[in-house]
N, CA, C and O atoms as a CHARMM CRD file, in Angstrom:
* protein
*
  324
    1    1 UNK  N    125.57200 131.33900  89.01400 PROA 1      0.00000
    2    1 UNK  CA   126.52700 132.04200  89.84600 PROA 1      0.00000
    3    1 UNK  C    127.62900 132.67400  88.99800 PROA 1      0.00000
    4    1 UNK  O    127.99100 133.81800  89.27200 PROA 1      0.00000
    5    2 UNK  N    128.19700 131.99100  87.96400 PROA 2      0.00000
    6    2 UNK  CA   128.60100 132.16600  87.20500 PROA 2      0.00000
    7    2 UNK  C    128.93900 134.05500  86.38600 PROA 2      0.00000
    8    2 UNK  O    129.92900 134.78500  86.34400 PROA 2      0.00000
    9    3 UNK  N    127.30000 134.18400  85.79800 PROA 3      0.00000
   10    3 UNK  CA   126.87500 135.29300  85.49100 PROA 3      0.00000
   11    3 UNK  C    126.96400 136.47500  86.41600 PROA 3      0.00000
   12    3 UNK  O    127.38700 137.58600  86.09800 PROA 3      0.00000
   13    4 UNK  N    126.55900 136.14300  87.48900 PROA 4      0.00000
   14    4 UNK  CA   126.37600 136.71800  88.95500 PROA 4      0.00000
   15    4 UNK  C    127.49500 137.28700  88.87700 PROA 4      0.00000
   16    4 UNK  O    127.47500 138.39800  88.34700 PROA 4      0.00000
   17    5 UNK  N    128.83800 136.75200  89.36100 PROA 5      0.00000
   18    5 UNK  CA   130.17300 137.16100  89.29100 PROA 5      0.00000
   19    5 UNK  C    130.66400 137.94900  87.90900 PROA 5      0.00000
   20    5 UNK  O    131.65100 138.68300  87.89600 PROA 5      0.00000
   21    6 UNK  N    130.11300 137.77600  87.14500 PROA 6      0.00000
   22    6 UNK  CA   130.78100 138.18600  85.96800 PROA 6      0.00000
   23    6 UNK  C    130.23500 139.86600  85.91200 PROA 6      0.00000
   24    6 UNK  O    130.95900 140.82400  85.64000 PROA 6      0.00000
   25    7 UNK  N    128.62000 139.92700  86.27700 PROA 7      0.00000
   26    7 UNK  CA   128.06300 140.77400  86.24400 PROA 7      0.00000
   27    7 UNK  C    128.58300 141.55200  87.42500 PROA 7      0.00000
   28    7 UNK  O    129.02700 142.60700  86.97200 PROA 7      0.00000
   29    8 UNK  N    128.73100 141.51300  88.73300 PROA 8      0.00000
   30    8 UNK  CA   129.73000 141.96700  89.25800 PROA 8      0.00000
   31    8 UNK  C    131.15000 142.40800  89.39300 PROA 8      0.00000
   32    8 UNK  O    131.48900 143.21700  90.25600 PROA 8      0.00000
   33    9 UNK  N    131.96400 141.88400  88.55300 PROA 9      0.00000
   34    9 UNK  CA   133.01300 141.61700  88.15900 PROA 9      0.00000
   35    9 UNK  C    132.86900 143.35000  87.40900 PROA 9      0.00000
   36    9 UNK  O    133.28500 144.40300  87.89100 PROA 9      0.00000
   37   10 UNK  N    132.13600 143.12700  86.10500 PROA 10     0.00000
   38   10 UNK  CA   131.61000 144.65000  85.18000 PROA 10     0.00000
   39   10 UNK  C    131.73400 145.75500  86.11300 PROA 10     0.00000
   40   10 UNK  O    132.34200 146.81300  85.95200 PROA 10     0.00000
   41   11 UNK  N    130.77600 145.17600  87.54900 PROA 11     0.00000
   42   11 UNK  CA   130.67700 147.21400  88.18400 PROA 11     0.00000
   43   11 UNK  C    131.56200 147.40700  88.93900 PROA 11     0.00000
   44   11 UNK  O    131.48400 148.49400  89.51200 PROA 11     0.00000
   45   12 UNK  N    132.65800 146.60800  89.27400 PROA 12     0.00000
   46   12 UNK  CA   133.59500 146.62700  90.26800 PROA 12     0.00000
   47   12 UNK  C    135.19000 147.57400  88.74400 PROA 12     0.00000
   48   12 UNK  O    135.96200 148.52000  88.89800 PROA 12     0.00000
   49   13 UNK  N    134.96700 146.73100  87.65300 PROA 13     0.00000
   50   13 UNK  CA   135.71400 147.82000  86.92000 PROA 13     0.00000
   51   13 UNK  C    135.41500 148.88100  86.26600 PROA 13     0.00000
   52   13 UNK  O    136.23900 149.53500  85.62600 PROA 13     0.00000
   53   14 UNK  N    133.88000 149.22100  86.39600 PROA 14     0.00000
   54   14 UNK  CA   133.19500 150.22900  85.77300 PROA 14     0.00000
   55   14 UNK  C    134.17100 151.86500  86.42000 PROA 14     0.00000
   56   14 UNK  O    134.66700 151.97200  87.54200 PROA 14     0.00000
   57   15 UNK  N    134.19600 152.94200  85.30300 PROA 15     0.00000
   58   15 UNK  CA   134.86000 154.09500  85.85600 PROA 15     0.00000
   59   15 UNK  C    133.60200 155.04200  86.88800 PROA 15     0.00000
   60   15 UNK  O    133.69400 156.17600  87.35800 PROA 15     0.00000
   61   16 UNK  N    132.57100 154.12400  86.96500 PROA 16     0.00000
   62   16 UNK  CA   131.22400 155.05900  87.85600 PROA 16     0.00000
   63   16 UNK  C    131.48300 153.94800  88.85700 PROA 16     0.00000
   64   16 UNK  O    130.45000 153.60100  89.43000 PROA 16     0.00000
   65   17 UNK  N    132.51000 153.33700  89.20100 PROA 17     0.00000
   66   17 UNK  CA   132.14000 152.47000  90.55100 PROA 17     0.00000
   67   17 UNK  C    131.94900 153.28700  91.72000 PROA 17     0.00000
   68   17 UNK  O    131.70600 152.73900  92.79500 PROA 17     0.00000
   69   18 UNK  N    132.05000 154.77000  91.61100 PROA 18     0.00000
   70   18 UNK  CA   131.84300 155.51200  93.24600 PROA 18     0.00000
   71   18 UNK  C    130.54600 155.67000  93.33800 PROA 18     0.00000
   72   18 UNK  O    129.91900 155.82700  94.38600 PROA 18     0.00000
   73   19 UNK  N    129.96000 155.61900  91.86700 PROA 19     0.00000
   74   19 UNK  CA   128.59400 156.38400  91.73900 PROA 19     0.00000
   75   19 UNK  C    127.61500 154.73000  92.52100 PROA 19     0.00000
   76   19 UNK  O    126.54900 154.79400  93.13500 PROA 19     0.00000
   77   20 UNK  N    128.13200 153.89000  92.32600 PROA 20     0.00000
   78   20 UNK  CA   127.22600 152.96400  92.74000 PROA 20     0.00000
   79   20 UNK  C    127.22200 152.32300  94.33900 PROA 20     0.00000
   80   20 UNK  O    126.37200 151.68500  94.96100 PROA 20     0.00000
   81   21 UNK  N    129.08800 152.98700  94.81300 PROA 21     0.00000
   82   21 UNK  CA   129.26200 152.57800  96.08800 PROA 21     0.00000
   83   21 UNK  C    128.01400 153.29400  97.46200 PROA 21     0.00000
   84   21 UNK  O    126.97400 153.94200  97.34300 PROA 21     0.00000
   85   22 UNK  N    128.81200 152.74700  98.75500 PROA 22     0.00000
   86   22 UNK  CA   127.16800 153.25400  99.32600 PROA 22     0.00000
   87   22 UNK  C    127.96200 153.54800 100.92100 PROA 22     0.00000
   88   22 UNK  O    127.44000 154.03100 101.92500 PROA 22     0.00000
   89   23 UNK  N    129.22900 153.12300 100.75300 PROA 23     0.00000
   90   23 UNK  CA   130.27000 153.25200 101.77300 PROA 23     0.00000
   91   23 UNK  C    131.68700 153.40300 101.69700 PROA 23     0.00000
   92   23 UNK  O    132.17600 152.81900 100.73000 PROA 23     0.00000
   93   24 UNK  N    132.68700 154.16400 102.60700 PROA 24     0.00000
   94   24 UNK  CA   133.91800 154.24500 102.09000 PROA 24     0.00000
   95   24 UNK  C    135.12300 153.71000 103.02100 PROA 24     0.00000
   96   24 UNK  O    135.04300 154.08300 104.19200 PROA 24     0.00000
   97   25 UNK  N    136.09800 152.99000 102.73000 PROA 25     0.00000
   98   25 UNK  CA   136.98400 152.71700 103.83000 PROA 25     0.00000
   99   25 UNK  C    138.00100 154.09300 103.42800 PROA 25     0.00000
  100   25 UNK  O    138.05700 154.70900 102.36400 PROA 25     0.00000
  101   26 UNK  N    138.56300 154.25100 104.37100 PROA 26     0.00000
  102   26 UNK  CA   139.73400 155.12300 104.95300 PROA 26     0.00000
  103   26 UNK  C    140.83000 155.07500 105.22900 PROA 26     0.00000
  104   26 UNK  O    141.07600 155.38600 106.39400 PROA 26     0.00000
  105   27 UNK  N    141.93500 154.70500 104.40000 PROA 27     0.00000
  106   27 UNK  CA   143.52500 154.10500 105.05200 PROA 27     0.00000
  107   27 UNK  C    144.35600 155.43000 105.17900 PROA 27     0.00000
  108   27 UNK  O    144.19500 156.49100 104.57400 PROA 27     0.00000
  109   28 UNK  N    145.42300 155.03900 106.26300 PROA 28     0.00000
  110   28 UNK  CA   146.08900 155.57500 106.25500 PROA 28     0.00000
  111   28 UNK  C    146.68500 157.37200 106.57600 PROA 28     0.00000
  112   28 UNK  O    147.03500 158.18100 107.43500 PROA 28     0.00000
  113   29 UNK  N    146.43900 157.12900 105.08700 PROA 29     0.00000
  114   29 UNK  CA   147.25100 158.24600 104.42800 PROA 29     0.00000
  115   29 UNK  C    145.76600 159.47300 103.77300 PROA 29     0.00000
  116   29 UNK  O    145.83800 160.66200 103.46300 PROA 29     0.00000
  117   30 UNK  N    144.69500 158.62700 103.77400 PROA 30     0.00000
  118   30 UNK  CA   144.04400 159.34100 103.35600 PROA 30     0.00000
  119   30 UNK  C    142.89000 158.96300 102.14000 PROA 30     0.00000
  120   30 UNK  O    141.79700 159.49100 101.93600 PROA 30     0.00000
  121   31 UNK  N    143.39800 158.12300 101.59700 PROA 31     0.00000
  122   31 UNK  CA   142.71900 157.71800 100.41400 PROA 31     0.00000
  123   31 UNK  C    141.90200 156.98900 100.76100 PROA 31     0.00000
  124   31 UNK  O    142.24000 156.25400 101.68900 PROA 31     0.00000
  125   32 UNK  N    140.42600 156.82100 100.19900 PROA 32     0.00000
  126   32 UNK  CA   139.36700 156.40100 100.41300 PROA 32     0.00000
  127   32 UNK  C    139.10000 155.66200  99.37400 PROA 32     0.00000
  128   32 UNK  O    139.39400 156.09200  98.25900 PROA 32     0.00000
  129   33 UNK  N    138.49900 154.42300  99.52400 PROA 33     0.00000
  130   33 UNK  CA   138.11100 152.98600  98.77400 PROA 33     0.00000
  131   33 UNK  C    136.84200 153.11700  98.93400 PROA 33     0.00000
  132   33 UNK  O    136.38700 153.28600 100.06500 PROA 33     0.00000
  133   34 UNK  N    135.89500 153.05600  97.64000 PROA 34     0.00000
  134   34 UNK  CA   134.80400 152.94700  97.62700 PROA 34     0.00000
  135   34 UNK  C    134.01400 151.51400  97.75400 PROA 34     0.00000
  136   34 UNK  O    134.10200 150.63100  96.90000 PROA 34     0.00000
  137   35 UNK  N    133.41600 151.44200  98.66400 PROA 35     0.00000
  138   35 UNK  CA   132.53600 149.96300  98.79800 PROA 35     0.00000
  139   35 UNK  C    130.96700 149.69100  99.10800 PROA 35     0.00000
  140   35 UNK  O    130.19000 150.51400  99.59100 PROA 35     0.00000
  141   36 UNK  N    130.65100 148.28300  98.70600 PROA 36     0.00000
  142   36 UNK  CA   129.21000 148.32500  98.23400 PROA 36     0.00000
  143   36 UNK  C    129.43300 147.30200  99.99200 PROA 36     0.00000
  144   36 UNK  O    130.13900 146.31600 100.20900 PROA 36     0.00000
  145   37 UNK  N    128.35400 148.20300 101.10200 PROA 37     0.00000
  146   37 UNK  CA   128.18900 147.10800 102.22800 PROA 37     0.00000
  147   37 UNK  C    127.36100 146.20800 101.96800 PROA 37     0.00000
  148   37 UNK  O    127.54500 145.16400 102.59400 PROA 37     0.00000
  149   38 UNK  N    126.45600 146.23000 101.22500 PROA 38     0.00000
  150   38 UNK  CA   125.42100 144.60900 101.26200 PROA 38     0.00000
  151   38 UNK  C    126.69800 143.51300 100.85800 PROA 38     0.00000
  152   38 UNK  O    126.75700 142.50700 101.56400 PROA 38     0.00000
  153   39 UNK  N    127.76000 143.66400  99.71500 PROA 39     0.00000
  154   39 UNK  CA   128.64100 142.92500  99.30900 PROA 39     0.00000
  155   39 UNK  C    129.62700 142.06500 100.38800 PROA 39     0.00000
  156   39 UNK  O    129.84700 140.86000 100.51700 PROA 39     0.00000
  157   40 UNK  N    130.01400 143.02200 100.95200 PROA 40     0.00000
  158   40 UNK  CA   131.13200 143.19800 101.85600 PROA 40     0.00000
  159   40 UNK  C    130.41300 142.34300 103.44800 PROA 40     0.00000
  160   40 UNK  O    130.87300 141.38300 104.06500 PROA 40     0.00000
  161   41 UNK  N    129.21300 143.12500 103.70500 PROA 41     0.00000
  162   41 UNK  CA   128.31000 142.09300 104.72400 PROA 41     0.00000
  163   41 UNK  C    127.63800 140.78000 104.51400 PROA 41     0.00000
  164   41 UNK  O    126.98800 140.26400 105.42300 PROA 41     0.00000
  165   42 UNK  N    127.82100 140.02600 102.92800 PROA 42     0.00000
  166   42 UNK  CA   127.46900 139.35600 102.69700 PROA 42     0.00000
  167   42 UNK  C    128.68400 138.04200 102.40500 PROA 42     0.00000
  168   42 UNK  O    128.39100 136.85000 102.30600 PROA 42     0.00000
  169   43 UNK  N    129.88800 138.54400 102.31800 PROA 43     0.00000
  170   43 UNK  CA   130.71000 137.61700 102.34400 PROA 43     0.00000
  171   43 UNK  C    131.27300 137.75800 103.87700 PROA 43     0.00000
  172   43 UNK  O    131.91200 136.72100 104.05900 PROA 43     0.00000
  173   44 UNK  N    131.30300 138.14000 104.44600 PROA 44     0.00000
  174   44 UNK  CA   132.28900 138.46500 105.65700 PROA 44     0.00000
  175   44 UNK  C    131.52600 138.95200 106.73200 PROA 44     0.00000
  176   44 UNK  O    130.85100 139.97600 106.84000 PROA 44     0.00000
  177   45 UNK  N    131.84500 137.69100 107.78800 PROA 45     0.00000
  178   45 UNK  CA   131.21300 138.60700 109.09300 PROA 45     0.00000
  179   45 UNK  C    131.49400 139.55300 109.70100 PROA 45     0.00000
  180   45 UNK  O    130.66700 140.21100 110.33300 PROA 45     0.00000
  181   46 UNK  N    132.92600 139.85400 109.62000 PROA 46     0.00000
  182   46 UNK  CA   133.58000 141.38700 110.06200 PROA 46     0.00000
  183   46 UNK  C    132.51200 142.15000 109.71100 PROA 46     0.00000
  184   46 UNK  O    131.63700 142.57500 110.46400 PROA 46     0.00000
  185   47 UNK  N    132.64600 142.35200 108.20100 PROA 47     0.00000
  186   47 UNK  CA   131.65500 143.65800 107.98500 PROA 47     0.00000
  187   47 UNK  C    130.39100 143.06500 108.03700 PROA 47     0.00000
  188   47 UNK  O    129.66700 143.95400 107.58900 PROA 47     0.00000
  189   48 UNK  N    129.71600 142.15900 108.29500 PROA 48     0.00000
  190   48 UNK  CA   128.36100 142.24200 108.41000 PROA 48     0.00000
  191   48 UNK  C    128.02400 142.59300 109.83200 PROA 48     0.00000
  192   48 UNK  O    126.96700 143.13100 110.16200 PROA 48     0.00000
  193   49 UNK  N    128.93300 142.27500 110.59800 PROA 49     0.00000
  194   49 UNK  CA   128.88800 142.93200 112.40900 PROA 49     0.00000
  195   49 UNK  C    129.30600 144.52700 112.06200 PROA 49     0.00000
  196   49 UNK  O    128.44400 145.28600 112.50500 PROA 49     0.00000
  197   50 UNK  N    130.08400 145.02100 111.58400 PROA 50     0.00000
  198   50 UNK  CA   130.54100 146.27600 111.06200 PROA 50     0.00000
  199   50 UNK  C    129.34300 146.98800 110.95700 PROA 50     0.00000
  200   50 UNK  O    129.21000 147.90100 111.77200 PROA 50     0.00000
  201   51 UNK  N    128.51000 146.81600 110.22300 PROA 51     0.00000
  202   51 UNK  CA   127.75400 147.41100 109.31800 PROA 51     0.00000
  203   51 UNK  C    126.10500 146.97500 109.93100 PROA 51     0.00000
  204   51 UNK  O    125.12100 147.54800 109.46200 PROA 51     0.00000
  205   52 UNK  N    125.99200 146.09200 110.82700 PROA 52     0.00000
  206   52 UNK  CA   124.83000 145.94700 111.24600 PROA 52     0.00000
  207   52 UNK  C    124.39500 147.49900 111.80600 PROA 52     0.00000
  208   52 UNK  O    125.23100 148.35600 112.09000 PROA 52     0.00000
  209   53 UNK  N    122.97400 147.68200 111.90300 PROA 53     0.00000
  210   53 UNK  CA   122.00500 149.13600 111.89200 PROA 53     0.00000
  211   53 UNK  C    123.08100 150.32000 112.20900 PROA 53     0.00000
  212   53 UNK  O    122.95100 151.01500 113.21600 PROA 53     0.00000
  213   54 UNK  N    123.86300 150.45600 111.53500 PROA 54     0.00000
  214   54 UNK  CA   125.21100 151.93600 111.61800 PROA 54     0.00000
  215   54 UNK  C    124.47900 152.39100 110.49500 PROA 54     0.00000
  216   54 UNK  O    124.24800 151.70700 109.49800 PROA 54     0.00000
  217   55 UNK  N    124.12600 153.54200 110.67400 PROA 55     0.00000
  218   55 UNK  CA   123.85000 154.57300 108.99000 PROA 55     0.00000
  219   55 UNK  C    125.32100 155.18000 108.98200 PROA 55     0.00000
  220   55 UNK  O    125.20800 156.38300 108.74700 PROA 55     0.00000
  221   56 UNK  N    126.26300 154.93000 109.09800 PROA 56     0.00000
  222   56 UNK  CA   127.66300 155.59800 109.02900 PROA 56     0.00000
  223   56 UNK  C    128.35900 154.98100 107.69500 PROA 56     0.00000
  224   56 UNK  O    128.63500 153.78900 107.55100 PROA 56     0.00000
  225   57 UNK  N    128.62700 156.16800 106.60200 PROA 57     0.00000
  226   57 UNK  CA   129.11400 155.68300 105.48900 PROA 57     0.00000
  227   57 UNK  C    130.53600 155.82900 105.09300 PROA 57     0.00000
  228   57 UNK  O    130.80300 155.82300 103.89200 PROA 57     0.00000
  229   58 UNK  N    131.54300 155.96900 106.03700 PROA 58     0.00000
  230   58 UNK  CA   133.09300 156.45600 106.04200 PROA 58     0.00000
  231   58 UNK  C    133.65000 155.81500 106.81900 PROA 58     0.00000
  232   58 UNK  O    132.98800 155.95400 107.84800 PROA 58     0.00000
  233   59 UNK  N    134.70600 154.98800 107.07900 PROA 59     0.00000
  234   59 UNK  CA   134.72300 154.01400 107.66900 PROA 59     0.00000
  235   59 UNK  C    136.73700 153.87200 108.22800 PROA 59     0.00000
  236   59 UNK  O    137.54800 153.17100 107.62500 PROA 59     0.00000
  237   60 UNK  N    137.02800 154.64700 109.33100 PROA 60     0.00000
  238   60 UNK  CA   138.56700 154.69100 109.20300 PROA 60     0.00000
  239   60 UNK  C    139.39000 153.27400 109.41200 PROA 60     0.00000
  240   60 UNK  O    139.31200 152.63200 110.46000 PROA 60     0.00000
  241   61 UNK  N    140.13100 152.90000 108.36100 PROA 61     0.00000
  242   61 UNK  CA   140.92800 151.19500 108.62000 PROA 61     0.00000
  243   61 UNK  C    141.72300 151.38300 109.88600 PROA 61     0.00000
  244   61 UNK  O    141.87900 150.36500 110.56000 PROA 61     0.00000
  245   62 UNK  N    142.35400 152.71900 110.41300 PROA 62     0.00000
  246   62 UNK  CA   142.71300 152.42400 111.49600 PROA 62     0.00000
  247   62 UNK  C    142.19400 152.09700 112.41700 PROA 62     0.00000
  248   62 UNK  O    142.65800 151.21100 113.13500 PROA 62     0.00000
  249   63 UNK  N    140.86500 152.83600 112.71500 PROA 63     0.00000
  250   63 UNK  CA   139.91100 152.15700 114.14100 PROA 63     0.00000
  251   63 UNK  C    139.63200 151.06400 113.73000 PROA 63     0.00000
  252   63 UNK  O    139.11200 150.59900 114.74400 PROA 63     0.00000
  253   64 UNK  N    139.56900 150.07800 112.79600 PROA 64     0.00000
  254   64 UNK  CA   138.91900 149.14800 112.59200 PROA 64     0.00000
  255   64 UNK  C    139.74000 147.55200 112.85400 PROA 64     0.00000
  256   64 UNK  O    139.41800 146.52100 113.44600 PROA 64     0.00000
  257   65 UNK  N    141.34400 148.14200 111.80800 PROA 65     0.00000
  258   65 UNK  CA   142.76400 147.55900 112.13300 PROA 65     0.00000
  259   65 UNK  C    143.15100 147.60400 113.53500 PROA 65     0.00000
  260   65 UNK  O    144.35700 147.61400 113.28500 PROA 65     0.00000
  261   66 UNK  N    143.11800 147.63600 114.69200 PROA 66     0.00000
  262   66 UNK  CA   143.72300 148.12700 115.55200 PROA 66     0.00000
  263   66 UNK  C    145.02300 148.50700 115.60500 PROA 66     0.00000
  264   66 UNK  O    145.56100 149.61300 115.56000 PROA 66     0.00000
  265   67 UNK  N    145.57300 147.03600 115.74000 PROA 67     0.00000
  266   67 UNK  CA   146.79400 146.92900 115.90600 PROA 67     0.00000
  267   67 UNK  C    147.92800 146.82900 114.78100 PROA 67     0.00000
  268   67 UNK  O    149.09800 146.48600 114.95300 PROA 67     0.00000
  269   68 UNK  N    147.16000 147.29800 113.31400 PROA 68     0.00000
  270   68 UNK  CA   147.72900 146.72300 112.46400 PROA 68     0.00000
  271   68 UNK  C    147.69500 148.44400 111.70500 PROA 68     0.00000
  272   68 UNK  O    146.99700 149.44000 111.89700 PROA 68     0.00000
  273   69 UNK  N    148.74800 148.13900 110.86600 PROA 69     0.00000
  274   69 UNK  CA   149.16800 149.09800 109.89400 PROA 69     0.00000
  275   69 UNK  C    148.28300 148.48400 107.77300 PROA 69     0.00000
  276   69 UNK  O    148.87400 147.88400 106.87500 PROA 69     0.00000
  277   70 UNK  N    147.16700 148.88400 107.78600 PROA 70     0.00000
  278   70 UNK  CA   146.87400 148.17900 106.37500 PROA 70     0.00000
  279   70 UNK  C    146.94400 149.27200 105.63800 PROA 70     0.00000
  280   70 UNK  O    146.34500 150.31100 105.91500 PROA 70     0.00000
  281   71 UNK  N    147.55100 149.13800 104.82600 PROA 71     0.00000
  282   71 UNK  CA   147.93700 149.96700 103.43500 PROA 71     0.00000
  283   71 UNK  C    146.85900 150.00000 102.34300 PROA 71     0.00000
  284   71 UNK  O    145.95600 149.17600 102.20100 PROA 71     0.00000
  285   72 UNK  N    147.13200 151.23200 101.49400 PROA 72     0.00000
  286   72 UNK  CA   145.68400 151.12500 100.55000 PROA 72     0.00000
  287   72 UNK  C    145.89800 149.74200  99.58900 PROA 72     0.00000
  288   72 UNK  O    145.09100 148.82200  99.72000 PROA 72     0.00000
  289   73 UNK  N    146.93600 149.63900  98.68500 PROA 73     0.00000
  290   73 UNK  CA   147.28600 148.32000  98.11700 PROA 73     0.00000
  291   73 UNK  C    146.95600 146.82100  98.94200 PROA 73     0.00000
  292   73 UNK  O    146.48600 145.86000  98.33300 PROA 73     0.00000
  293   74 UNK  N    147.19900 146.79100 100.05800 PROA 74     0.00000
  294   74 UNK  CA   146.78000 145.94400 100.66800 PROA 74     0.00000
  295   74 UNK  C    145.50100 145.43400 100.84400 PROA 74     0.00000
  296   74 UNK  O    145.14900 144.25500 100.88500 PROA 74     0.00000
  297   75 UNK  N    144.66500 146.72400 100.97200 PROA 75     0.00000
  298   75 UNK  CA   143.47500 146.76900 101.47200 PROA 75     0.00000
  299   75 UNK  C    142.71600 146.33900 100.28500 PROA 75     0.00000
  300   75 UNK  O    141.95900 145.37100 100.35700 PROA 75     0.00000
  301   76 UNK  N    142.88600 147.04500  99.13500 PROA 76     0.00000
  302   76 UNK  CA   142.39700 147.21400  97.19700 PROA 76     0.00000
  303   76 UNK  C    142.84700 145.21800  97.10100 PROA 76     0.00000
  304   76 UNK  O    142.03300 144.31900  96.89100 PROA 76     0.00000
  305   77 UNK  N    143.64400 145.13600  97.22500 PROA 77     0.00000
  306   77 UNK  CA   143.86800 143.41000  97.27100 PROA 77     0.00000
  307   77 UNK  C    142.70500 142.42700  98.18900 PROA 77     0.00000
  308   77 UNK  O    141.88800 141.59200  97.80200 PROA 77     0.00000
  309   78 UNK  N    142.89800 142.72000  98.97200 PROA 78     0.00000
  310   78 UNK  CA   142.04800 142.14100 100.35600 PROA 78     0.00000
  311   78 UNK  C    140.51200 142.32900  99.50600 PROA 78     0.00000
  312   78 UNK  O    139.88300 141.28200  99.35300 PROA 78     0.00000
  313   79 UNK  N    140.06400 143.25200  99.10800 PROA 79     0.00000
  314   79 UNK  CA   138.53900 143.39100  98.94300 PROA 79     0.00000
  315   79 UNK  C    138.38900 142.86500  97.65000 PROA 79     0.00000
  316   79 UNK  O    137.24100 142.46100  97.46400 PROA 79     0.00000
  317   80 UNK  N    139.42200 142.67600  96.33400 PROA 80     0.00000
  318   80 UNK  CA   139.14900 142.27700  95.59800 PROA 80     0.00000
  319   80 UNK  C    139.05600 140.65200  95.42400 PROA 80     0.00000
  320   80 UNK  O    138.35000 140.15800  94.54500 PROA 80     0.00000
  321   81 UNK  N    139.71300 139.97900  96.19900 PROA 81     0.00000
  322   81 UNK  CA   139.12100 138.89700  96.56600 PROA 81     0.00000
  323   81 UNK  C    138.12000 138.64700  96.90200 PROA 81     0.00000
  324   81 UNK  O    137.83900 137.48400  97.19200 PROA 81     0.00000
C-alpha cells in the first residue's frame, strides 16, 4: 500500500496531472480542479453516488455544495487528503 500511495502521490504532483485527469470540479469563481473519478469514487461515497453511470466530465461545486460557499483552496485541501 505503501508504494501504491507513493506512486500516486508522483501523478498527483506530476506537471501532466490534467493530461491524466478524466473529470473536472468547478468552484466558484471559475477555476477548475482536475480529478481522477475512479479515485475520488473509490474513497468517498459522495462521489461514488456522484459519478455512478453520468458520462458528465465538469462538475459545478456549487450544484453539488448546496448550501455552502467552497473555495478553490478549500476544495485543493479537501481532495488532497
Amino acid at each position: 500500500m505503501k508504494k501504491l500511495s507513493e506512486n500516486l502521490d508522483s501523478l498527483f504532483q506530476s506537471p501532466d496531472f490534467d493530461l491524466y485527469s478524466d473529470a473536472k470540479l468547478v468552484v466558484g469563481d471559475g477555476r477548475e480542479i482536475p480529478v481522477h473519478r475512479c479515485i475520488l469514487a473509490a474513497r468517498s461515497p459522495f462521489f461514488r453516488q456522484l459519478f455512478a453511470g453520468k458520462e458528465k466530465n465538469r462538475y459545478e461545486v456549487k450544484e453539488l455544495a448546496k448550501d455552502y460557499d467552497v473555495g478553490f483552496d478549500a476544495l485543493v485541501s479537501v481532495l488532497e487528503y
